[in-house]
C-alpha positions as CSV (number, residue, x, y, z in Angstrom):
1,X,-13.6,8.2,-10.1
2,X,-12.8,9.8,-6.7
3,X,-10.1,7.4,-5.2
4,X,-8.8,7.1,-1.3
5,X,-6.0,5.8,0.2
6,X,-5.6,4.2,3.1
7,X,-2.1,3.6,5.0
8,X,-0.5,2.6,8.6
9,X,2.4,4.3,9.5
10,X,4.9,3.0,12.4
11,X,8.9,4.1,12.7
12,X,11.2,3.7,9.7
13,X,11.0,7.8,9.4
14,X,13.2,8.2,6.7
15,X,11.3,6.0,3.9
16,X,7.7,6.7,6.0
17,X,8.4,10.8,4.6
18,X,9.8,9.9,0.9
19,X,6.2,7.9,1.1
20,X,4.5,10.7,2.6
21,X,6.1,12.8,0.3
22,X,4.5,11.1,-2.8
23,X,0.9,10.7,-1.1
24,X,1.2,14.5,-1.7
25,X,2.1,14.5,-5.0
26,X,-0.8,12.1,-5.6
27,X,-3.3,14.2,-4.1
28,X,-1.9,17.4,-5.9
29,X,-2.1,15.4,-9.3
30,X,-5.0,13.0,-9.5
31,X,-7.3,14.6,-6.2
32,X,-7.0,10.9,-4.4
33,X,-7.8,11.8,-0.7
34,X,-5.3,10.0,1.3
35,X,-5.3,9.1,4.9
36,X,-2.8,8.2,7.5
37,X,-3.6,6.1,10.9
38,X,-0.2,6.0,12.9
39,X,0.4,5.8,16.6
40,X,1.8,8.0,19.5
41,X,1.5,10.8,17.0
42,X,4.9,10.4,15.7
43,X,3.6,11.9,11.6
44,X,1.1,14.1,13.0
45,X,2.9,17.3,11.8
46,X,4.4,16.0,8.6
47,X,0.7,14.7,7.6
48,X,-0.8,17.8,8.2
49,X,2.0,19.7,6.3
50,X,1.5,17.6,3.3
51,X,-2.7,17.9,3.2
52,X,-2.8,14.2,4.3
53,X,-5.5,12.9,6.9
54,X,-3.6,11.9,9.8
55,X,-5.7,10.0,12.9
56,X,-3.9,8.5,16.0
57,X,-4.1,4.8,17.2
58,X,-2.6,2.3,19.3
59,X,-0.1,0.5,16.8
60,X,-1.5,-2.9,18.3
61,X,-3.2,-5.0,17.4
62,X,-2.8,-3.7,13.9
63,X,-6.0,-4.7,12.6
64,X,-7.4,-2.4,14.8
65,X,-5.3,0.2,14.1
66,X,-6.3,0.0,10.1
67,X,-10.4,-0.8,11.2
68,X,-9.6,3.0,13.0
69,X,-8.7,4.4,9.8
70,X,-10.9,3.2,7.5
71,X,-13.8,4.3,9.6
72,X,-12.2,8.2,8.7
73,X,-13.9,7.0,4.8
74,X,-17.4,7.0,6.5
75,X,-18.0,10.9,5.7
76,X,-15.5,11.7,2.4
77,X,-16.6,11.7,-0.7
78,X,-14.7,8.8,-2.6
79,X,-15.8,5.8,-4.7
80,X,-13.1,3.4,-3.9
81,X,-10.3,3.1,-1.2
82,X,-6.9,1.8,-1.9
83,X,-5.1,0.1,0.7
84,X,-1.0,0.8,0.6
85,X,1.9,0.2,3.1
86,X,4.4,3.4,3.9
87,X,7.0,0.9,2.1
88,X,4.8,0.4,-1.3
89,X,5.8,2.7,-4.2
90,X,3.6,2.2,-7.0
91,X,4.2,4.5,-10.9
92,X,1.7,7.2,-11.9
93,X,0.6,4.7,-14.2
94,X,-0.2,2.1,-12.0
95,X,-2.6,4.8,-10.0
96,X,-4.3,5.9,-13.3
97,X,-4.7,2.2,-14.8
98,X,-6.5,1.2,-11.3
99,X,-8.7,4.8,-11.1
100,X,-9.9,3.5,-14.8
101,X,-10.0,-0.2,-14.2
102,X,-12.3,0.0,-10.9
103,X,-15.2,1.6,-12.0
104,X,-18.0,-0.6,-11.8
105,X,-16.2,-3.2,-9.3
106,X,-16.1,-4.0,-5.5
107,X,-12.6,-5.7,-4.8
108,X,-9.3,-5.1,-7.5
109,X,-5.8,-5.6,-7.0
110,X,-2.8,-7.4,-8.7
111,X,-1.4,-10.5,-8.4
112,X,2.0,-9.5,-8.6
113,X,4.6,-7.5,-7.3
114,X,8.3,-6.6,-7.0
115,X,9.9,-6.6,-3.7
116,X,13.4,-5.7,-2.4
117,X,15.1,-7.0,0.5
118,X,16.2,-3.6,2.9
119,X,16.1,-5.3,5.9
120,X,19.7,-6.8,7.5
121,X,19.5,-10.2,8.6
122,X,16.6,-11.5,6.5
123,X,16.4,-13.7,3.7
124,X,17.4,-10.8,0.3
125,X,18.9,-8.0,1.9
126,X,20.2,-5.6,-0.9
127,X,18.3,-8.3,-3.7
128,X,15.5,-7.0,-5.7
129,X,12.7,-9.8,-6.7
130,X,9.4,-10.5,-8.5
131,X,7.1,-12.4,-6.8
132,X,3.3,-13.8,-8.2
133,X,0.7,-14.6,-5.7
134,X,-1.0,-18.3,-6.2
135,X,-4.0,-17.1,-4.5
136,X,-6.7,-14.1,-5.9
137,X,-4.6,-10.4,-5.2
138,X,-1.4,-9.4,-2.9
139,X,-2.4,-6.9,-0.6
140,X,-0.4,-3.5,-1.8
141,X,-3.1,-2.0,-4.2
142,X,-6.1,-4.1,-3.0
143,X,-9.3,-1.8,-3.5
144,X,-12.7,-1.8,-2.4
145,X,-15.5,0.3,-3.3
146,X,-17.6,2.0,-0.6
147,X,-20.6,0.2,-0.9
148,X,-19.2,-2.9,0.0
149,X,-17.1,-0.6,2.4
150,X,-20.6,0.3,4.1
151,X,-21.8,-3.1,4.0
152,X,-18.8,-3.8,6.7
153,X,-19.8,-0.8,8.7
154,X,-15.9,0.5,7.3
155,X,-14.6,-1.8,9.6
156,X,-13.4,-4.6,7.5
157,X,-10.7,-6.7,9.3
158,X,-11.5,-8.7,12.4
159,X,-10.4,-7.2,15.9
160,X,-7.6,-8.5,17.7
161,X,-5.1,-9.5,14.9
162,X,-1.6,-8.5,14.4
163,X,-1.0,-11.1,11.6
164,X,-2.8,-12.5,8.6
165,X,-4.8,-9.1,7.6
166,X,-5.2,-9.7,4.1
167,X,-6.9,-12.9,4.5
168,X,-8.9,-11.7,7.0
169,X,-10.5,-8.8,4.6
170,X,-10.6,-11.1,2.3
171,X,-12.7,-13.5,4.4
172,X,-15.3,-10.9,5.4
173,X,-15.7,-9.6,1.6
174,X,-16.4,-13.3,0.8
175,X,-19.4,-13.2,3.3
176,X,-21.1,-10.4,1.7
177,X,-22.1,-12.7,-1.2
178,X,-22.7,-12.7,-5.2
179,X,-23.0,-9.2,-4.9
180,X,-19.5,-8.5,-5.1
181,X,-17.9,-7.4,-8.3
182,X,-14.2,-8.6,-8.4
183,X,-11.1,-7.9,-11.0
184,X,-7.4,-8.9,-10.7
185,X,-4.8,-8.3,-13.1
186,X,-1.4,-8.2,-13.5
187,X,1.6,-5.5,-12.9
188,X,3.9,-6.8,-14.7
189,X,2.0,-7.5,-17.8
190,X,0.0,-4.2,-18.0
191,X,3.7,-2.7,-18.3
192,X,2.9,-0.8,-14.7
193,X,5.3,-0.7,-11.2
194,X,5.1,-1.5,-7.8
195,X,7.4,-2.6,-5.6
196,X,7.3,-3.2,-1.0
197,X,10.5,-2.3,0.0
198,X,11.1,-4.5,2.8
199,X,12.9,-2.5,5.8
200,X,12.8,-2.9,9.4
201,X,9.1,-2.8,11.1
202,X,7.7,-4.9,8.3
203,X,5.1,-7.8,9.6
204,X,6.2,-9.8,6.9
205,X,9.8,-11.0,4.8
206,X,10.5,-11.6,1.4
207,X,7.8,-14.6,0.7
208,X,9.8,-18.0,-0.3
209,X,7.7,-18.1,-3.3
210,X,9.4,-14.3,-4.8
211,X,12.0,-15.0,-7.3
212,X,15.4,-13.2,-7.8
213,X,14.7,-10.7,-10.3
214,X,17.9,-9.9,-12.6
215,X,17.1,-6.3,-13.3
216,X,18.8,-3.0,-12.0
217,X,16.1,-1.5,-9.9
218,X,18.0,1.8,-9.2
219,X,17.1,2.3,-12.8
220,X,13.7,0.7,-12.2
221,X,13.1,3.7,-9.7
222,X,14.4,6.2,-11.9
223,X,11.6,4.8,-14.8
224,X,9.0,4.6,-12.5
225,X,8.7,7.0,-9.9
226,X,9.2,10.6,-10.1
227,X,13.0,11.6,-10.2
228,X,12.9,13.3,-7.4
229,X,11.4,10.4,-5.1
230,X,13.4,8.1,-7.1
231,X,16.1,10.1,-5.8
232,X,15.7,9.9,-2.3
233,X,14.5,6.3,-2.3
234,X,17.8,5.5,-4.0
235,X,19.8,7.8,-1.0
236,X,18.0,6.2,1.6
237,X,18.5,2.5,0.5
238,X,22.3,3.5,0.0
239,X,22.7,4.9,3.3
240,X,21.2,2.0,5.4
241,X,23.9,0.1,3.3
242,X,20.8,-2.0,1.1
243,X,22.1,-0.4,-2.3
């Protein structure tokens, strides 16, 4: 199963390169191809020292921005594209569950997630929570294969919007029919990680619905994620004061 991943990358350099860091590791471990769309080349050079796919955009409206990368999937060979923020940190066992669990289906994700508050001045700054999504799949992890991928011409969210983009995927997926093969599942209960570490530059807070979660998440990290990009995740947060 031959896996992409697709990510938007704007400011917040310090956690953007720990994130760039591990796209590397992922490529070097499990071949995923990843790709980078940012704006006003500001990763251009740290991309392309890391083997990652880096194309340029104008950061607005955003939806465009993510349409420009997607369309960089038309001519690589993958099954299946992963879409991921620079501020989502999934395990190595969340990647290999979803590799496995995707065969065969057109739009995965989970419906759950944990999230910590990084970002002074909104609601759960230096709070780590857990938060279930009511509706079908959050957006971190959402994956779609690329036949449905063609079907949208690999320009799946409408133009124009800077707001509301995983409903708008969503929508245009729904229009493609019966056809579609769909499978959610749950983080949490398939013992897997991921977590959106909510800094500055994020479109969205910490939802109402996400509940505090009473769990050390330094130690979380250090379960998770590879010790050495536990390690600077845990600097960083500590040094903007959030740990």
């Amino acid at each position: 199963m031959k896996l992409g991943i697709l990510t938007a990358i704007w400011g917040r350099p310090q956690l953007t390169k720990i994130y760039l860091n591990r796209m590397k590791y992922l490529q070097e471990k499990y071949g995923i191809v990843c790709v980078c769309v940012g704006s006003e080349n500001q990763f251009t050079q740290e991309c392309l020292d890391r083997g990652i796919i880096y194309t340029d955009y104008n950061n607005k409206p955003v939806s465009n921005k993510w349409n420009h990368g997607m369309l960089s999937f038309r001519d690589i060979d993958i099954d299946h594209v992963m879409i991921m923020g620079s501020d989502d940190f999934a395990s190595d066992s969340f990647y290999e569950y979803v590799m496995d669990m995707i065969k065969g289906k057109d739009f995965t994700g989970c419906h759950d997630l944990y999230i910590y508050g990084a970002r002074k001045g909104r609601r759960g700054f230096g709070q780590l929570f857990y938060f279930t999504y009511t509706g079908y799949v959050i957006g971190p992890g959402r994956c779609y294969s690329k036949r449905i991928l063609k079907m949208m011409d690999f320009t799946p969210w409408d133009d124009g919007r800077n707001a509301g983009l995983d409903g708008s995927i969503a929508r245009n997926v729904k229009r493609l029919g019966g056809t579609v093969v769909r499978k959610s599942f749950g983080m949490k209960e398939e013992g897997l990680f991921l977590v959106d570490i909510k800094t500055t530059n994020n479109i969205s807070s910490v939802p109402g619905a996400a509940k505090p979660y009473e769990k050390d998440f330094k130690q979380l990290l250090i379960d998770n994620i590879p010790s050495n990009e536990a390690q600077d995740i845990i600097s960083h947060l500590t040094e903007i004061g959030a740990l």
